[in-house]
N, C-alpha and C positions, 0 to 999 in steps of 0.2 A: 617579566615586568607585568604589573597590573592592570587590566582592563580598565581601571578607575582613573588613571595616565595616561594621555596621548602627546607625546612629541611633535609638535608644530612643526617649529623651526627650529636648526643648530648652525651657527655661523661661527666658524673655528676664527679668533680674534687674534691671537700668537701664540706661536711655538717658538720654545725656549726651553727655558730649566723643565717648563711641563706646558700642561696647555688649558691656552686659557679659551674658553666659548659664550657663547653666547645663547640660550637653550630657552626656548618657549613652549610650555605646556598647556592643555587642559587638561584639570583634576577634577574630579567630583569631590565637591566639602561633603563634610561630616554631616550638613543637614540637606542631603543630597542636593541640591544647586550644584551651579558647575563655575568654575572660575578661570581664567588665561593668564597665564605667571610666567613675567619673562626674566631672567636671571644669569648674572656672570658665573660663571663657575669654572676654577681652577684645579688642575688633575696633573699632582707632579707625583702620581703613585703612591702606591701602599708603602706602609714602614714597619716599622718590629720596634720594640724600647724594651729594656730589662733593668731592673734592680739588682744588682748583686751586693753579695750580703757575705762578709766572715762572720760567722758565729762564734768564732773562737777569739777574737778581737773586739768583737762586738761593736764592725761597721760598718758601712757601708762605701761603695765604690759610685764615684762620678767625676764629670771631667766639666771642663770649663772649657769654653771657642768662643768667639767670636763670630756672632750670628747678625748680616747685614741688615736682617730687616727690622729685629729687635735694637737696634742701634737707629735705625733711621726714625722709630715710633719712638723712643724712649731715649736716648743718649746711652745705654749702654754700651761699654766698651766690650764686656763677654755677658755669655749667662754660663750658669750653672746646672746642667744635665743629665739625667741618666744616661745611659749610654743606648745610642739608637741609631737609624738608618732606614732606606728607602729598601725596598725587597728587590725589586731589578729583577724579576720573574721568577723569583726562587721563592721555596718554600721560607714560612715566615722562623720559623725554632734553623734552619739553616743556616738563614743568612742572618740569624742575632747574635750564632758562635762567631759566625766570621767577623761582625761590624764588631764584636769587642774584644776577638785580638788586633782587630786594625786599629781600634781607636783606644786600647787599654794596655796591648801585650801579656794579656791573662786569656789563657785556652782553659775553657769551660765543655762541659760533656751534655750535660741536660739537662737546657733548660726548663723550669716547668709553666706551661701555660698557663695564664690566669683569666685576661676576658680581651676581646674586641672591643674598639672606640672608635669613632667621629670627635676627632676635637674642636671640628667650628665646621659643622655639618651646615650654612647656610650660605657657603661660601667655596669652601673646601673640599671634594668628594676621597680627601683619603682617610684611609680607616687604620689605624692602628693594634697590632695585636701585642698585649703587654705579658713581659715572663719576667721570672725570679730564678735566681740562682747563687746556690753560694760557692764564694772563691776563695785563695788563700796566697799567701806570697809564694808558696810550693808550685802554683799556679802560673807564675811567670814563665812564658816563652818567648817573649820579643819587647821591644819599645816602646810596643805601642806611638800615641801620638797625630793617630789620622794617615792617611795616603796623599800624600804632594800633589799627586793628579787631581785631588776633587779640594787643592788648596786650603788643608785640614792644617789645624795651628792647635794644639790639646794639651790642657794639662788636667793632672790626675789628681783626685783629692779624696781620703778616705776620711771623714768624720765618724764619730759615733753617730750612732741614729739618732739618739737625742741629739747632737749637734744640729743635724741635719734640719730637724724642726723646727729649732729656733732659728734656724736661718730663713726659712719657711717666714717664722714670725717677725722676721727684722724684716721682709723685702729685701733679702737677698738670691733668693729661691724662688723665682715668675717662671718656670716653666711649666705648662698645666700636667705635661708625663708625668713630669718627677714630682708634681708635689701630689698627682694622685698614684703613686707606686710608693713612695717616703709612708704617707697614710696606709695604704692598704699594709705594710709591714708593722705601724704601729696598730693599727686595726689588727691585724693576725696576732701580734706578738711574733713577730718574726724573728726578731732579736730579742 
């Protein structure tokens, strides 16, 4: 951590799905002054997210659940998502084969890395690392569908890529993973 940081105070507020605190710093600004910033911050762990991609179909894989908090901000009943998960201490290309035979029933070899994220770094301390990968129906090993245990409800939807966008452009596609891994595939030419 940098000298330019110092930790006040931290008052763990609740533990739950992750945990929530309560964190007071002094920071030196940018035009050396110094300032005391006191802030919630939320820490339910690191996650992995991937795009998978048939090239020979020319489409892409994602699933739909029902996400309570997205529902409770918005009235959505599901959203539409890459496929992702929390890391639970494991390496992040590990545990993205695992979360998408648990949430896809498609066993993938290797993924490929693309970048680290903060998706609402003002709030949130987890960081996301995003891969690509292409799959195929040959691919199929199980059900898929989510783990009953972590009360997963999953359906599977392969659009073309160009599908995919316009759903982007209708508002039906709010998730900020998927709609920047959908882009970086149109961006690459992925498909």
């Amino acid at each position: 951590m940098s000298d330019a940081i110092k930790i006040l105070a931290r008052e763990i507020i609740s533990r739950g799905f992750g945990v929530l605190q309560k964190v007071t710093v002094r920071r030196r600004k940018f035009d050396a002054t110094s300032q005391e910033i006191s802030r919630e911050v939320y820490d339910s762990g690191d996650g992995a997210a991937i795009l998978l991609y048939d090239p020979d179909r020319r489409c892409v894989l994602l699933v739909r659940q029902f996400r309570l908090a997205a529902w409770l901000s918005s009235g959505r009943e599901s959203l539409i998502e890459v496929c992702a998960g929390k890391l639970e201490g494991l390496d992040p290309a590990r545990r993205i084969v695992m979360e998408v035979e648990e949430e896809t029933g498609f066993g993938i070899k290797e993924p490929r890395f693309l970048f680290e994220a903060f998706m609402s770094p003002g709030v949130f301390s987890e960081r996301l690392s995003f891969f690509v990968a292409p799959y195929s129906p040959a691919d199929k090993t199980g059900g898929g569908g989510g783990l009953a245990d972590d009360n997963e409800d999953i359906q599977i939807l392969e659009p073309t890529l160009d599908e995919a966008l316009e759903m982007i452009a209708r508002g039906e596609i709010v998730d900020a993973k998927t709609i920047l891994l959908l882009n970086y595939a149109r961006l690459t030419q992925l498909l």
